[in-house]
Every structure is written in structure tokens, then in C-alpha cells.
C-alpha positions as CSV (number, residue, x, y, z in Angstrom):
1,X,0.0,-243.4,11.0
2,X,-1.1,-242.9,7.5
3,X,1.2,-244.0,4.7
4,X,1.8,-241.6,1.8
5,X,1.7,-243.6,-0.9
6,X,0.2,-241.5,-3.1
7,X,2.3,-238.6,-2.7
8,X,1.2,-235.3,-1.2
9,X,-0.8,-234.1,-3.8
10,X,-3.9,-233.3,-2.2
11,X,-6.4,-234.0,-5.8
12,X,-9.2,-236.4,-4.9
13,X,-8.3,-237.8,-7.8
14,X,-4.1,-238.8,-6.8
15,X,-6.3,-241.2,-4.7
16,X,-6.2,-243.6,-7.5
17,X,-2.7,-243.6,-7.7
18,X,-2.6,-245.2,-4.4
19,X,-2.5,-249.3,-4.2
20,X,-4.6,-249.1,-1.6
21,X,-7.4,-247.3,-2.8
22,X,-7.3,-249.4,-6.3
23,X,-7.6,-252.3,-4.7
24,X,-10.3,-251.5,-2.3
25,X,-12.3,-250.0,-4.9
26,X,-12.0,-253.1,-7.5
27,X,-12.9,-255.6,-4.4
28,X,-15.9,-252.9,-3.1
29,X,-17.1,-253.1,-6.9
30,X,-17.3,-256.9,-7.0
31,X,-19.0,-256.8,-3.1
32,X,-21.5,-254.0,-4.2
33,X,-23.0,-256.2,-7.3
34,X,-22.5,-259.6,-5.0
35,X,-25.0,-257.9,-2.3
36,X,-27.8,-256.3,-4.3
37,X,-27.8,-259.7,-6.7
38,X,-28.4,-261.5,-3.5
39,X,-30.6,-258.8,-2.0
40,X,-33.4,-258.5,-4.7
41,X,-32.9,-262.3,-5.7
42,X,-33.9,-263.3,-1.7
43,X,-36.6,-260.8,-1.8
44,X,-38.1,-261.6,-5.3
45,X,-37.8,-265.6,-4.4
46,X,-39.4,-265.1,-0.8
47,X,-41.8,-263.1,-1.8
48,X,-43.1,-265.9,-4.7
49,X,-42.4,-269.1,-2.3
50,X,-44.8,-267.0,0.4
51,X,-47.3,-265.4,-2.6
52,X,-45.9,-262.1,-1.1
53,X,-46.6,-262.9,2.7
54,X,-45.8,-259.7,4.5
55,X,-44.1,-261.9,7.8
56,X,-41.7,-263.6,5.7
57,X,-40.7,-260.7,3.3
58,X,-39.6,-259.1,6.8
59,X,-37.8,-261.9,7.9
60,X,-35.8,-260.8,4.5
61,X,-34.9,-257.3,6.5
62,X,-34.6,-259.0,10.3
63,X,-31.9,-261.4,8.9
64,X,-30.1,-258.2,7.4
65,X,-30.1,-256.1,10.1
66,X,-30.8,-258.4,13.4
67,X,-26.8,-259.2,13.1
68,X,-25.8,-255.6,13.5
69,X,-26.9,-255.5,17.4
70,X,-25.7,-258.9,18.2
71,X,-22.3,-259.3,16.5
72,X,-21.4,-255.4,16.0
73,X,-19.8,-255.0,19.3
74,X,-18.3,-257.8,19.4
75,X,-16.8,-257.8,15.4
76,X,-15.4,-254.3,16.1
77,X,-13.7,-255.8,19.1
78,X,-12.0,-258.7,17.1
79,X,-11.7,-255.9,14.3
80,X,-8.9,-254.5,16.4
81,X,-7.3,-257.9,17.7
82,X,-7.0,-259.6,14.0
83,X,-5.3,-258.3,11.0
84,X,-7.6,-256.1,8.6
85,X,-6.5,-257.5,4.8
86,X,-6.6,-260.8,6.6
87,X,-10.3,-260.9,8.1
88,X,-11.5,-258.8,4.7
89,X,-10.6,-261.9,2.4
90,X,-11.8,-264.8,5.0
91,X,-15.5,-262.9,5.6
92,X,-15.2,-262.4,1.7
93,X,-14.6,-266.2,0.9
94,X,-16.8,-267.4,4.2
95,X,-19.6,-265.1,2.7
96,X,-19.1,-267.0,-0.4
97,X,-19.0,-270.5,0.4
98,X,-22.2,-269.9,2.9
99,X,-23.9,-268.9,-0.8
100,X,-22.9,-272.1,-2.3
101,X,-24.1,-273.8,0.6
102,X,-27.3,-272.2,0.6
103,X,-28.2,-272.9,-3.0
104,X,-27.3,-276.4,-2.5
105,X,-29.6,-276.8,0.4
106,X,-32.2,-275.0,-1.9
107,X,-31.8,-277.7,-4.7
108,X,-32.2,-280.4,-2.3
109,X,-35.8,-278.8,-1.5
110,X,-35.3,-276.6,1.5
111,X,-35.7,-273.0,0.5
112,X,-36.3,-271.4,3.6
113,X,-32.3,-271.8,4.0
114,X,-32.4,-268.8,1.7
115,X,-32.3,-266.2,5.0
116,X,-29.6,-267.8,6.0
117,X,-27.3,-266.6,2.7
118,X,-28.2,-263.0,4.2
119,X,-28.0,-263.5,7.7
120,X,-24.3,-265.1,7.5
121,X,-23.1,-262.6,5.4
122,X,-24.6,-259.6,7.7
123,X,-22.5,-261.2,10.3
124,X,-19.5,-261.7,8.8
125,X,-19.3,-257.6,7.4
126,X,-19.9,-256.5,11.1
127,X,-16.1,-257.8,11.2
128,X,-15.0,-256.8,7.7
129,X,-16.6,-253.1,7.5
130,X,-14.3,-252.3,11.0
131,X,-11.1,-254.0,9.2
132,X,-11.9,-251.7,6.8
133,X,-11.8,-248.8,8.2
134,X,-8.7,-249.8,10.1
135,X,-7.0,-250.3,6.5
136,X,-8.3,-246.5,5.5
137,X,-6.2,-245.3,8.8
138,X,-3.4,-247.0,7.8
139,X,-3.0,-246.3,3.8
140,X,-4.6,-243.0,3.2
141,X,-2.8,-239.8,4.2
142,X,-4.9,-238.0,6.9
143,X,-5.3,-234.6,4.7
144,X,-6.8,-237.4,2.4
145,X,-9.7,-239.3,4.2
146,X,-12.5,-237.2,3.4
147,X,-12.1,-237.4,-0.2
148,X,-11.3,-240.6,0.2
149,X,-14.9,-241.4,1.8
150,X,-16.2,-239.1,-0.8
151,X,-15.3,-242.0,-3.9
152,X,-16.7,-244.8,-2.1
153,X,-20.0,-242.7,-0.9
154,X,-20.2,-242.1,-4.6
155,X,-19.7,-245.7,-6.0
156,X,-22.4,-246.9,-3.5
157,X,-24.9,-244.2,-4.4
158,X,-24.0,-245.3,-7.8
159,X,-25.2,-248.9,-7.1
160,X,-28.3,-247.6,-5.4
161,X,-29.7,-246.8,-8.6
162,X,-28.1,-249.8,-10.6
163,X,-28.6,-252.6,-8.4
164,X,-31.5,-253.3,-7.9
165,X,-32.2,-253.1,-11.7
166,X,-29.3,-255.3,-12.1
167,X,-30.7,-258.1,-9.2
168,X,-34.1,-257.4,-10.3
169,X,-33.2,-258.5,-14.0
170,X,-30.6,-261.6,-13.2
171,X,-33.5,-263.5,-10.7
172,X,-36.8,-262.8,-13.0
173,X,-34.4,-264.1,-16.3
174,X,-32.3,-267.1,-14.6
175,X,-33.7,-267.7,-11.1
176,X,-32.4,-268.2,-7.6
177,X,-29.7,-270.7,-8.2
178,X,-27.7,-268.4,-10.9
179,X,-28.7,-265.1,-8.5
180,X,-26.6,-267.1,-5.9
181,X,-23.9,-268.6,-8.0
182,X,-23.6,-264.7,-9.6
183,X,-23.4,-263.7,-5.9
184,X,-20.8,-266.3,-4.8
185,X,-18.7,-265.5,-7.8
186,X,-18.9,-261.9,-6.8
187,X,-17.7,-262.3,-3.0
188,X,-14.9,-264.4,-4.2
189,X,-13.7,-261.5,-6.8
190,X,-13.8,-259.1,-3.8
191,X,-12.0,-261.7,-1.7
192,X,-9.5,-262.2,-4.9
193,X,-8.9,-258.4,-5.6
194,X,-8.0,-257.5,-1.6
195,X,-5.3,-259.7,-2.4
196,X,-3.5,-256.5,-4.0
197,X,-4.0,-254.5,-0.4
198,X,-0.6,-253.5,1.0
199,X,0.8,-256.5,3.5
200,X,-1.0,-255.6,7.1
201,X,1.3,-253.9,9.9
202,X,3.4,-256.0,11.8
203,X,0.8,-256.5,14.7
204,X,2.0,-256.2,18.1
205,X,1.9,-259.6,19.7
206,X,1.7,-258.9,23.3
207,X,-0.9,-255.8,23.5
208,X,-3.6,-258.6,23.6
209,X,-1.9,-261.3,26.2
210,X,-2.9,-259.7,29.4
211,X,-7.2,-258.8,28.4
212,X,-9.7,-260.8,26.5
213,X,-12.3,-259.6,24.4
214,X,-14.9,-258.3,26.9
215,X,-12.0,-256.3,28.6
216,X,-10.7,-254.6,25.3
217,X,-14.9,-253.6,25.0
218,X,-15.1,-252.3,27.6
219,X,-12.2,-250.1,27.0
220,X,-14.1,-249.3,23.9
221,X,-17.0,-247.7,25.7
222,X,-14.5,-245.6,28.1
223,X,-12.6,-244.4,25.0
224,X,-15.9,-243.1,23.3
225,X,-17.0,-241.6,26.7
226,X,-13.9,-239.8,27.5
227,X,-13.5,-238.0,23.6
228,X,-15.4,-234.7,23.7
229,X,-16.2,-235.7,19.8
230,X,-17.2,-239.0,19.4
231,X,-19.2,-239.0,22.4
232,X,-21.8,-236.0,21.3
233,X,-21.7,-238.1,17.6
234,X,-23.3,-241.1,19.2
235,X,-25.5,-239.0,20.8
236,X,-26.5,-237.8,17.4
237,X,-26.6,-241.1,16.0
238,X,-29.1,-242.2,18.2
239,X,-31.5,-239.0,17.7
240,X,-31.0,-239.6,13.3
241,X,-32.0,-243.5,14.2
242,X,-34.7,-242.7,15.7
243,X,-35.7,-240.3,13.2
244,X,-35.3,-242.1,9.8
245,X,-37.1,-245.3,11.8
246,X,-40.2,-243.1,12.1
247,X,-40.4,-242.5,8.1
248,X,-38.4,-245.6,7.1
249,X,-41.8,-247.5,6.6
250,X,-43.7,-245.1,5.5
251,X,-42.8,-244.0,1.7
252,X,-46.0,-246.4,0.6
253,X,-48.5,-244.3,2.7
254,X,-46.9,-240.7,1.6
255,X,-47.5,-241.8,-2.1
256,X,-51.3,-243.3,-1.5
257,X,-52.1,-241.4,1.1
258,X,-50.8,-237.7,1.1
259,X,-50.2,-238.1,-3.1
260,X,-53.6,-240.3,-3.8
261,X,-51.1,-242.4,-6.1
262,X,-50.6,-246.4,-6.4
263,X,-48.1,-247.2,-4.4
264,X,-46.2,-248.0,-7.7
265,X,-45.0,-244.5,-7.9
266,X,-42.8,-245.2,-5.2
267,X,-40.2,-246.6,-7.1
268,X,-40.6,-242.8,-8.5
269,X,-39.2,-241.5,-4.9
270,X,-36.5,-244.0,-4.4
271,X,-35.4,-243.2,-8.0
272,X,-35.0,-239.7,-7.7
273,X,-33.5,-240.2,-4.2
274,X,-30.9,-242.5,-5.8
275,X,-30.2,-240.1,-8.3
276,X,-30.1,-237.3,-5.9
277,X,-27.0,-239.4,-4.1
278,X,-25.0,-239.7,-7.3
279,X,-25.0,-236.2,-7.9
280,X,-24.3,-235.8,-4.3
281,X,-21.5,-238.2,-3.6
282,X,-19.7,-236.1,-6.7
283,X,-20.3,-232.4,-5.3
284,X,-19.4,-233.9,-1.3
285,X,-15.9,-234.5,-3.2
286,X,-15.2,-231.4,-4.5
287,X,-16.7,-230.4,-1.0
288,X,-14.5,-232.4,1.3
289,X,-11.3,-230.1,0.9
290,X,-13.4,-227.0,2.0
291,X,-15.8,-227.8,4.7
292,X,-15.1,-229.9,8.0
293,X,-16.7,-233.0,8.5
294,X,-18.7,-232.1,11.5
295,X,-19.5,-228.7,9.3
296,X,-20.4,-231.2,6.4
297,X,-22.5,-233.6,8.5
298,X,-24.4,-230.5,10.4
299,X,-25.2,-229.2,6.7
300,X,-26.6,-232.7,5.6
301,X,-28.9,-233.0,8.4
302,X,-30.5,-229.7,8.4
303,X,-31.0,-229.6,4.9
304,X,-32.3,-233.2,5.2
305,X,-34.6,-232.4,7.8
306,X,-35.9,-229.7,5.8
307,X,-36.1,-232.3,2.7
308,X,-38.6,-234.9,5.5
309,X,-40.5,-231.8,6.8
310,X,-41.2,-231.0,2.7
311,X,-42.2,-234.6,2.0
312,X,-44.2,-234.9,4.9
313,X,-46.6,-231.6,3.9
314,X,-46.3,-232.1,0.2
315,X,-49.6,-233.2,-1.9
316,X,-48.3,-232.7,-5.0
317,X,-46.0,-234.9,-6.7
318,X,-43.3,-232.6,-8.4
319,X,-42.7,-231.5,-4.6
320,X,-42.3,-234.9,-3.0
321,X,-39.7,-235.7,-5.7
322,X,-38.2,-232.6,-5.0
323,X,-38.1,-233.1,-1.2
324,X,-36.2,-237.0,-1.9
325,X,-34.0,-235.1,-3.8
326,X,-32.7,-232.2,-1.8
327,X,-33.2,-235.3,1.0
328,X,-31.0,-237.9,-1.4
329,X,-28.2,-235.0,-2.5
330,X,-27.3,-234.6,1.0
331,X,-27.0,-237.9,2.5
332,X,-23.9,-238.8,0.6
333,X,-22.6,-235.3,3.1
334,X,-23.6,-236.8,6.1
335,X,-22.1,-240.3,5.5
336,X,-18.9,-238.6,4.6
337,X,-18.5,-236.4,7.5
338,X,-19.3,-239.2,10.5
339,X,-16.6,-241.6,8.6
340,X,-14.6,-238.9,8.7
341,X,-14.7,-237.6,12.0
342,X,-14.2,-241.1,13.3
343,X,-11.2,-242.0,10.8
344,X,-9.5,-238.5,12.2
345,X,-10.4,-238.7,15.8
346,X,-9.4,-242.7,17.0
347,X,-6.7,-243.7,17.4
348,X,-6.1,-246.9,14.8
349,X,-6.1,-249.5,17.8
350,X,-9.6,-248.6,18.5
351,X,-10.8,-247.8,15.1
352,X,-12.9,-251.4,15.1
353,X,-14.3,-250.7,18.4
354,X,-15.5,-246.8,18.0
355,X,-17.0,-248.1,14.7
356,X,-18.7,-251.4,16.9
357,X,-20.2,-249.3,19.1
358,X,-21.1,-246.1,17.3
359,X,-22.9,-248.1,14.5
360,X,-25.4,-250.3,16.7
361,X,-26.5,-247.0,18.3
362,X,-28.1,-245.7,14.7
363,X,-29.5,-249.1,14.0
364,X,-30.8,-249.7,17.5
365,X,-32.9,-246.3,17.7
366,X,-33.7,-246.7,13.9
367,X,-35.2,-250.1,14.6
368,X,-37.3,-248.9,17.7
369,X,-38.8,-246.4,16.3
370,X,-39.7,-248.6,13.3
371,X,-41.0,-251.1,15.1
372,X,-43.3,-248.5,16.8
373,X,-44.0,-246.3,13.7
374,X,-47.1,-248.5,12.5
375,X,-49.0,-247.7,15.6
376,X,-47.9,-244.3,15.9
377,X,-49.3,-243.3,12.6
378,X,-52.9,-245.3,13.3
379,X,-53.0,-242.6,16.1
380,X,-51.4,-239.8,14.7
381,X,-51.0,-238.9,10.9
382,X,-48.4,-239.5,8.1
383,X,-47.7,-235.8,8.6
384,X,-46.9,-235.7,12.5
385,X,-44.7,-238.7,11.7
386,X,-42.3,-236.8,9.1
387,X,-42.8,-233.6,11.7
388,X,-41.6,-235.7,14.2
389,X,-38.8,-236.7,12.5
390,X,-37.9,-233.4,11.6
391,X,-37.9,-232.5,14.7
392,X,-35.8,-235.2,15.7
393,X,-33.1,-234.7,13.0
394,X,-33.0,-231.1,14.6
395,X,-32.4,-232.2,18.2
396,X,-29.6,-234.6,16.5
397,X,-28.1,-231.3,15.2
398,X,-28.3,-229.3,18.8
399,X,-26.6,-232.2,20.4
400,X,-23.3,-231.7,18.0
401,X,-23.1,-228.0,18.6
402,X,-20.0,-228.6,21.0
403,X,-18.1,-229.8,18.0
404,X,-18.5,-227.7,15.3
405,X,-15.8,-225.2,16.3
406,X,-13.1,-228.3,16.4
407,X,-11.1,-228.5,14.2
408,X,-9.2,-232.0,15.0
409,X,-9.8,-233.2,18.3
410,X,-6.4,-234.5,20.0
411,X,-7.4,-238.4,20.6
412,X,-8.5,-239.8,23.8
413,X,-5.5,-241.5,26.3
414,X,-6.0,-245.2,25.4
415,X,-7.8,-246.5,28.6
416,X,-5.4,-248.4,31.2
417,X,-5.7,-252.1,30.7
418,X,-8.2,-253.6,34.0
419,X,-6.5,-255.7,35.9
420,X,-6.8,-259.7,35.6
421,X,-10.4,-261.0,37.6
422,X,-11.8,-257.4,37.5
423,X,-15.6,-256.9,36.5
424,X,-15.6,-255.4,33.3
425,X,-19.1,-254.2,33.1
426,X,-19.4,-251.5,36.1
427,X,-16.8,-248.7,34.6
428,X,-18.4,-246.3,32.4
């Protein structure tokens, strides 16, 4: 049930008022500068140990994302067994110590340990980002949550435009050791500031004694297969994946290829994109007391798909930048509405789980398609790939049709509990 601290006013801005959303906001500050510091500051040093070697600079982006099929599932699982404030401050402080375990092993000469700084910390947030989530449930009144998702959308967009500048400047001016101290420092204010979360709910001490982990997944799947709303989202989810993985890897080839620029002028795209999303994150709030998320999230896409069919046909530069921007203004709308939805439609016991397995399903398709996208476009063109996508991004809009007349969807029964030495892995 959600707690009323901050009163019933229903201003985005009474959000502040509540303890809750201050101190999530300081700690996601401190997280937000500790993972673009270590982001560009692994990148920048790979890239000079290597002399720019295109395998290792991936390993950079396998050791970010490789975590989120293998431990997703399984961190949304424990997500729902642990206490939220509790596993938020231990992955903050285990993400910082792993930093200052890493630069020591780079001192001592070893500098490939540098992944690992990434890799460790990917893992540990496929346990935190669920807890958090859980805490949003809890602390923010239900009329609340959209707006709610609308401040934090906005303070990341807001970082996608400062932080790279800011890791960017702190490795080329003091190097990987103060990138990493910077970083650790940074986890450990995040860790320091959830201190100031409201004390977790009493947890139930006995829901857990008679299943174990792989029984409470698989009660995870049969909740998300029996909710007429969150099973269409993953459905969606999978076709957006597979879309953005298509066009993921290609911004380089639209500028030298369709613009006949140096790839240089990329940074161009990605800056008005990232502009695009501030602006966006701040109209989504004013926004999120008007429109439904699943209206808010059809908008996004459809606009966005009409932003990736622009980019794709576009030889002209002032388009392409337009086409990132109406692309960039909307995403901030889309991020908002499938938190959102999921926040208003689980119950809070399976918050960790929905999230577990809704996530993977983006980032699975996404990373298919990417890994195919390179061949695809030596037989194709740059323009059937963003065509394709479109496309895509269309079907993912079909597929939530169902849901855009709901207006709350009453949750799913929590499934019944399997009994003791039954296979978990044969009910859907």
C-alpha cells in the first residue's frame, strides 16, 4: 500500500516534500555521476591500453549489459525475498569497494581488471534497481507514481548530456585511478544518503519458508502470464528490443554514409538527442496527470518510430537532428509509462520479479538484433535497417492495443505456492 507522506496534494512538485523521494533523489544524484565517471573513464583507458582495439572496446559494453540476462531473473527474485533500503546500501557499498579493489589491482600492473569494476557493479544493480522500485510501491501515493517517474526520467536525461562531459574531463585531466576513487566516493554517497529512506516494512517471515528461489520464479512467469497488462507489455518489450538493436550500431554509418559527414558529427546527434530528453522528461511531468501510461507509452513509440523512419531517409543534416530530437523528446514518455504501468499493476510482492523478467526481454531482443545488425546492413542498406525498425516499433504498438482502454488493471491472484519436490520449470 502506498504511504501518504506527502499529503494528498497531487503537485509533481509535493513530491519533494516526501522523505522518500528526497532521499532517493540525493542518493540517484551521487549513483548517476559515480556511473558515467566510471563509464567514460573504462572506455577512454581501454581504448588507450588497446590503441582503440574495436574487440576490447566491446568487451567495455558486454561486461555492462552481459549481467542483465544472467543475474536479472534471478536479482528480481531475491528483490522480493530481501528488504529494499537494505540491499540498496549493500550493492551501493559492494559496488564501491569492488572500485577500490579494481584500481588497486590496476596499480599493481594488471589493468585488464578494469572490466571487472563494470561488470560487478552491472550485477549488483540487477538487485538494487528491483529494490527500488519496491521502495516507490511502498512510499509514493499511487495517484503519485507517474510524476514520480517523471523527476527521475528527467534527472537521468539530465546526466545524459552532463556525464559524459563530466567523465570525459576527470579521466583525460587526472587519469584512471582518481576516475575510480571519484567513482568509489560516489557509490558510497549514494549508499550514505539511502540511509535517510523510511525503515523497510516489517517483512513477513514465513511467506518464504515453504519455496526457494526457483519456485518463487516461477511464480513470477505465471503472474506476468496470467495479467491481461503486463503480459501484452513484454510482448512489446521484445518487438522495441529488437527494434532499437537494429539502429543501436548504426549512428556512425547514418552520419558517413546517408550525411557524407566524419563520423565526428555524431556527437552532434547524441547531443541533440540528449537535449531532446531534458526538455522531454519536463513536458512527460506536466503530462503524467493527463494522459495514462499505456496512452503515454503508445504516444512515445509512434512518434519515435516516425522520429527512426525520418533519420533513416534523411540526407540532410538539419533533418537528422530533427529526427533525434522528436526521437529524444519522446523517450523520457515511454520510460515513464512502462514504470508506470508496472508500479500500478503488481502487486508489491512481485514487484522485483515482473521487473526481473520484463527487463531481460528488451535487452535480450535488443542484443540479437545487434549482434545481427552488421551483416544485415552489408546485405541490405542503412535505410531498410531504420525501415525495419520502424516497422518494428509499429508492430510493438499493435501488440498493446488490448490495453489502451484500461484504465487500472485489477492485479493478478498471486499464484498458489507448488508444492515441496515439484518441477518448477513445466507450468507456464
Amino acid at each position: 500500500m502506498a504511504n501518504a507522506q506527502s499529503g494528498n496534494s497531487n503537485s509533481a512538485f509535493s513530491l519533494f516534500r516526501n522523505r522518500f523521494v528526497q532521499a532517493i533523489m540525493l542518493a540517484g544524484l551521487f549513483m548517476q555521476v559515480g556511473i558515467w565517471v566510471r563509464n567514460f573513464a573504462v572506455l577512454l583507458f581501454v581504448m588507450e591500453m588497446t590503441n582503440g582495439d574495436a574487440f576490447a572496446v566491446s568487451m567495455v559494453s558486454v561486461a555492462e549489459f552481459a549481467p542483465i540476462f544472467v543475474f536479472s531473473f534471478i536479482g528480481g527474485t531475491f528483490a522480493d525475498r530481501w528488504r529494499p533500503k537494505r540491499t540498496m546500501i549493500w550493492c551501493d557499498f559492494l559496488s564501491a569497494l569492488s572500485v577500490f579493489a579494481v584500481m588497486l589491482t590496476i596499480l599493481s600492473g594488471s589493468w585488464q581488471a578494469v572490466f571487472f569494476t563494470t561488470f560487478i557493479s552491472a550485477i549488483l544493480s540487477q538487485f538494487s534497481q528491483p529494490s527500488s522500485m519496491k521502495l516507490f510501491k511502498q512510499h509514493v501515493p499511487e495517484e503519485m507514481l507517474q510524476a514520480g517517474m517523471s523527476i527521475f526520467q528527467t534527472m537521468v536525461a539530465l546526466f545524459m548530456i552532463l556525464g559524459p562531459a563530466i567523465g570525459t574531463a576527470i579521466f583525460q585531466k587526472y587519469g584512471i585511478s582518481v576516475s575510480l576513487v571519484v567513482t568509489g566516493i560516489a557509490f558510497i554517497l549514494s549508499a550514505v544518503a539511502l540511509l535517510f529512506l523510511p525503515s523497510d516494512h516489517a517483512e513477513d517471515k514465513e511467506k518464504h519458508a515453504n519455496s526457494n528461489v526457483w519456485q518463487e520464479l516461477a511464480e513470477g512467469f505465471r503472474y506476468v502470464m496470467q495479467s491481461r497488462l503486463l503480459k501484452p507489455l513484454g510482448a512489446s518489450f521484445a518487438f522495441a528490443g529488437l527494434a532499437l538493436g537494429l539502429i543501436q550500431p548504426m549512428g556512425a554509418f547514418l552520419v558517413t554514409e546517408r550525411l557524407g559527414l566524419p563520423k565526428e558529427y555524431l556527437s552532434y546527434l547524441l547531443m541533440a538527442n540528449g537535449i531532446a530528453m531534458l526538455i522531454g522528461g519536463a513536458l512527460a511531468m506536466g503530462l503524467s496527470k493527463k494522459l495514462l501510461p499505456q496512452h503515454m507509452l503508445a504516444i512515445g513509440m509512434l512518434t519515435s518510430s516516425g522520429g527512426m523512419l525520418l533519420a533513416g531517409l534523411s540526407t540532410e543534416l538539419w533533418l537528422t537532428l530533427t529526427a533525434q530530437f522528436i526521437s529524444g523528446l519522446v523517450l523520457p514518455s515511454i520510460q515513464i509509462g512502462i514504470n508506470t504501468m508496472i508500479l500500478q499493476n503488481t502487486e508489491g510482492a512481485f514487484i522485483g520479479r515482473v521487473n526481473g523478467i520484463l527487463s531481460p526481454m528488451f535487452m535480450g531482443a535488443m542484443v540479437i538484433t545487434m549482434s545481427l545488425s552488421g551483416w544485415i546492413k552489408g546485405m541490405t542498406s542503412i535505410v531498410f535497417m531504420y525501415e525495419a525498425a520502424t516497422v518494428l516499433f509499429l508492430i510493438g504498438i499493435v501488440v498493446l492495443t488490448p490495453i489502451l482502454r484500461m484504465r487500472k488493471q485489477a492485479a493478478p491472484p498471486m499464484p498458489m505456492p507448488m508444492p515441496q519436490g515439484q518441477a518448477t520449470g513445466t507450468e507456464s
